[in-house]
N, C-alpha and C positions, 0 to 999 in steps of 0.2 A: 587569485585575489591577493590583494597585497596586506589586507589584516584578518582577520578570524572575528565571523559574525557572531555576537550573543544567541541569536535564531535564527536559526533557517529553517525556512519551509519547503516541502516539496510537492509540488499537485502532481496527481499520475494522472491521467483522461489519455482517451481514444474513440468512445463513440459519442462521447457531448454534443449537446449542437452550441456554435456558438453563442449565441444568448446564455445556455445554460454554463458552463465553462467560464464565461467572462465574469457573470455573479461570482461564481468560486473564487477566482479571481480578485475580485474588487474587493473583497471580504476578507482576504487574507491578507491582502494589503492592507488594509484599513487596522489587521489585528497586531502586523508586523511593525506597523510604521513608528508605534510609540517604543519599539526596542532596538529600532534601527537593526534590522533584517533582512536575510536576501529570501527572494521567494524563485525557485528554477519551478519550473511548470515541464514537466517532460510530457512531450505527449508521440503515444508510440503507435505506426502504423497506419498516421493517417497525416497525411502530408501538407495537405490543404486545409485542415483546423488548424494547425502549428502556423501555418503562413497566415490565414485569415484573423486570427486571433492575435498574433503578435502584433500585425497590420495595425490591429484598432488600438490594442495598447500604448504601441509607438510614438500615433497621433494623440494620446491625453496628456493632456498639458496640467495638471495638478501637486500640489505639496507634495503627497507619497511618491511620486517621479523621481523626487530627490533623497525622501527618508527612506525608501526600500530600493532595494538592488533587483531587479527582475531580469531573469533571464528565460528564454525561450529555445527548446530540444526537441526535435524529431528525431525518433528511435524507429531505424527501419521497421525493425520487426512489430508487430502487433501481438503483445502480450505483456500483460500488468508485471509479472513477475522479473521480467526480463528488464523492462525498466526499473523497476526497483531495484534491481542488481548494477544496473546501468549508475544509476546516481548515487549509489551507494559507493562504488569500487572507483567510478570516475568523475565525479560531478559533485560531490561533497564537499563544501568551502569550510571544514573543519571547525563547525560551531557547537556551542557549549551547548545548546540541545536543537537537535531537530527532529522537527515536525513532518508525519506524511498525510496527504491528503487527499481522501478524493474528488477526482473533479466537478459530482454533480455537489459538492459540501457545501454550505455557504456559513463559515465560523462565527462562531458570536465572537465581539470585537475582542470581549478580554479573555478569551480561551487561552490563545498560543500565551499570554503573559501568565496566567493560572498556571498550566501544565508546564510552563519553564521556570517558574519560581517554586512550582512544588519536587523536580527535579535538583534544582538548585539545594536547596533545603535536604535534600536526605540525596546523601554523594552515594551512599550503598544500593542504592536503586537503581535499574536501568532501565526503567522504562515507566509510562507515564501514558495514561487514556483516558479521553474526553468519553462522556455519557449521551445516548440518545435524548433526545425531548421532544420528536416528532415521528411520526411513523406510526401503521398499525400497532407494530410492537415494543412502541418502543418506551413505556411504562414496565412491560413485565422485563424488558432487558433491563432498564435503568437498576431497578430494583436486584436483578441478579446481579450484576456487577457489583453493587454499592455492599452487597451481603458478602459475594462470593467471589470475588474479583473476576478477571480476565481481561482483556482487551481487543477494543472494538478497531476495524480498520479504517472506518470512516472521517478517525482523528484520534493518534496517538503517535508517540515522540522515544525515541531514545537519546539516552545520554551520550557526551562523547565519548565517556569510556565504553561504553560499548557497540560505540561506532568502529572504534578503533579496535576491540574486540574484533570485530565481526571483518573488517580488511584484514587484519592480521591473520586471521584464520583462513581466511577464501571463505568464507560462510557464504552459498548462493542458494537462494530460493531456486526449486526445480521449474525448468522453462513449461509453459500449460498449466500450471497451476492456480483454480480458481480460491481456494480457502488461505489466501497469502497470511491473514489476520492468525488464524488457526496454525500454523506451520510457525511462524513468526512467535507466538507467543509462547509455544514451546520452548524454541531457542532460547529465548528469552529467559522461560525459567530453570531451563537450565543453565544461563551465562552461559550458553553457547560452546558448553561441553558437555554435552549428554553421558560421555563414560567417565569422564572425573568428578561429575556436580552432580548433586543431589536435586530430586526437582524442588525448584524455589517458589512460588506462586507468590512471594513478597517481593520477588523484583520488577511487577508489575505494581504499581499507583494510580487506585482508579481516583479520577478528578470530578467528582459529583458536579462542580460548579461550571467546569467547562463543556460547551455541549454547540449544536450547529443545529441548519435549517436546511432542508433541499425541498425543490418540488414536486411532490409525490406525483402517482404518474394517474391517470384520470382512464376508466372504467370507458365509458363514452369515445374515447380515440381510439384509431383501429389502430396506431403503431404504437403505441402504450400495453394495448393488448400483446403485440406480437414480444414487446420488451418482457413484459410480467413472464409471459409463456417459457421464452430463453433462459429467463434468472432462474426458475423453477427448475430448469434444466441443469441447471451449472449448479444449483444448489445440493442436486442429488449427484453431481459430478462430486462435488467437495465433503461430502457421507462418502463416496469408494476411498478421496483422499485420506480425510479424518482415519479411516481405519486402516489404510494404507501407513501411513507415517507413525502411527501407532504400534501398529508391529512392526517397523523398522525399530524404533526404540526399545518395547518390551520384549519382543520376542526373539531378535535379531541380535538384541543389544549391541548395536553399531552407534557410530559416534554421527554428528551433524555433518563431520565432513566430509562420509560415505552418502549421504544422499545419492541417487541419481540426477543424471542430467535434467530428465523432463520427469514429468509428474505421471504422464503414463508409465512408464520405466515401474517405476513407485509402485503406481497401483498393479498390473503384471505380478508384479512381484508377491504380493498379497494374494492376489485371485486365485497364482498357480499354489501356492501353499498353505494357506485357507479355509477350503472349497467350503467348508460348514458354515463359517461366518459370510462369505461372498451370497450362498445359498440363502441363509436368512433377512440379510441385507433386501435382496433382490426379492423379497415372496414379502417381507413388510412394506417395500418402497417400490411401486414397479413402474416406475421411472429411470430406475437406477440403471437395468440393462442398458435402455439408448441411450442413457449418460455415458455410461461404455462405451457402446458401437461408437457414438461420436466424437467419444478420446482418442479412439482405435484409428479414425480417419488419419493418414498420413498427413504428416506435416513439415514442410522442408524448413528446421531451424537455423540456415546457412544465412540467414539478415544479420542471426545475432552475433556474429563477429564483427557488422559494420559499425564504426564509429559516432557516437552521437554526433546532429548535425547545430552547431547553436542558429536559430534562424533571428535572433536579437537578442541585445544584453544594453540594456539603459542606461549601463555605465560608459556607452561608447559607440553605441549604436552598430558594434558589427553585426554583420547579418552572414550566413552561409562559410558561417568555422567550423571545422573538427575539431575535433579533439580524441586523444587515444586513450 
C-alpha cells in the first residue's frame, strides 16, 4: 500500500453463507468509511465464498467503493488461527489500529471509530474490545467485562505497537486452535512476553459503547441445529485448550514463543502431565473426551505454507495475486 491506513479491519469467515458474510461485510464498511479504512476480508478454506462474495462486492457501485479499500484473500487451509497468523505476518497495511472480525458480526456503525479513538487516547494499551448486546448471553458477558475486563473475539483491535510487537517476535497462534480470543488475550496481557512481563489485565480496554448484531441461529432449522451441536463441541475443545496454555505458562513457565505448532501439540502436552486435572475436566464436562478424539483426528497442516491468494482489491480490481 502506498500510505498507512488510520484503520483497518479484518474479517476472518469460512463457513458463512453468503448473505450472512456480506452483512459483515457492508457493516464494516459503513463503520470504516468515515475514517478512510482498509477492510481485507480473509477467508480460509473455502474457495467458492472468497469467489462468490468478492463477485457481488465487485459489482457495487456505491460512495464506500471509493472511501474504504477492500480487499478479498483465500487462505488454503481452513483454520481461524491460521488466517489470523496469515494477515497478521502478511497482509497487514500497517495501521494505527486494527480491527478483527468475525464474519457472522455485523458492527454498529461507530464501533470501529469508538475502539480506535479509545486506543488512540491511551498509547499504553494494546488492546481494545467491543461488548455483546445481543445473544443469550450476552447481558451476563457484557456485565463481566465492563466489571472485570477481558476480550471478546467477535470485535476487538490492537494497537500498532503491538502489531509490530507481535511480527517482531514471530508470535503465531497454534494452527487448530478454537479459543483464539482466550490465547490472544493472554498474549496480550502479558505484551507478548510471558517470562519478562508480569501479567497486565490493563492492556486490554473494554469499550462498553462499541458492541455488533449477528443472526442468532433458530431452534426450528435442522442445520442451525447441527451448527449449536458442533459449537458445543469446539466449546469443550477450547476448556482442554484454556487448561492447556495455562500450564504452558504457570506450570511450564515457557515464554509465547515456545508455544507449539498446532493446538493439539498443546493440549497432549497437558493430558500427558496432568492426568488429575485432564481426569476432573472429563467427569465434570463429558463432552470433553470427544472433543479430544476429534482433536486427535489427523490433519495434514501442509496448505499452510501456501500463500494467500488476493481474489480482488478495489483499488485496481486485480483478481488471482499471491503474495508471500
Amino acid at each position: 500500500m502506498q500510505s498507512s491506513p488510520t484503520v483497518a479491519a479484518a474479517i476472518l469467515s469460512s463457513r458463512e453463507t453468503p448473505d450472512v458474510l456480506l452483512a459483515a461485510i457492508d457493516a464494516a464498511r459503513c463503520a470504516l468509511a468515515p475514517l478512510g479504512g482498509v477492510l481485507d476480508v480473509v477467508i480460509n478454506g473455502n474457495r467458492a465464498l472468497a469467489e462468490a462474495v468478492s463477485a457481488k462486492v465487485s459489482t457495487t457501485d456505491d460512495a464506500r467503493s471509493e472511501q474504504v479499500r477492500t480487499r478479498f484473500w483465500y487462505v488454503a487451509l481452513g483454520d481461524k488461527a491460521h488466517a489470523w497468523n496469515t494477515y497478521v505476518h502478511h497482509l497487514w497495511p500497517d495501521a494505527r489500529t486494527t480491527v478483527f472480525i468475525d464474519g457472522y458480526v455485523e458492527v454498529a456503525p461507530q464501533a470501529l471509530g469508538l475502539i480506535d479513538r479509545t486506543l488512540t487516547d491511551s498509547p499504553a494499551v494494546s488492546a481494545a474490545t467491543g461488548v455483546p448486546s445481543v445473544g443469550s448471553s450476552a447481558s451476563r458477558l457484557r456485565r463481566e467485562m465492563i466489571e472485570g475486563g477481558g476480550i471478546h473475539g467477535n470485535l476487538c483491535a490492537l494497537s500498532r505497537a503491538a502489531m509490530v510487537t507481535i511480527r517482531q517476535s514471530g508470535f503465531r497462534l497454534p494452527l487448530g486452535l478454537y479459543r483464539v480470543d482466550s490465547l490472544l488475550g493472554s498474549a496480550i496481557c502479558f505484551r507478548f512476553d510471558s517470562v519478562a512481563n508480569r501479567w497486565d489485565p490493563g492492556q486490554i480496554r473494554v469499550v462498553p459503547e462499541a458492541s455488533w448484531a449477528f443472526r442468532s441461529l433458530k431452534w426450528w432449522h435442522p442445520g442451525d441445529i447441527v451448527k449449536h451441536f458442533r459449537r458445543v463441541l469446539r466449546q469443550d475443545q477450547g476448556r482442554l485448550e484454556n487448561n492447556a496454555f495455562r500450564s504452558h505458562f504457570r506450570d511450564r513457565k515457557l515464554s509465547l514463543s515456545e508455544l507449539p505448532r498446532t493446538a493439539l501439540e498443546m493440549v497432549e502436552h497437558w493430558v500427558a502431565t496432568r492426568p488429575d486435572e485432564v481426569a476432573g475436566l472429563m467427569k465434570s464436562r463429558l463432552l470433553v473426551r470427544r472433543a479430544l478424539k476429534r482433536m486427535r483426528v489427523p490433519r495434514d497442516w501442509s496448505q499452510s505454507l501456501e500463500p494467500p491468494l488476493c481474489v480482488f482489491d478495489s483499488n485496481d480490481g486485480r483478481r488471482d495475486q499471491t503474495t508471500g
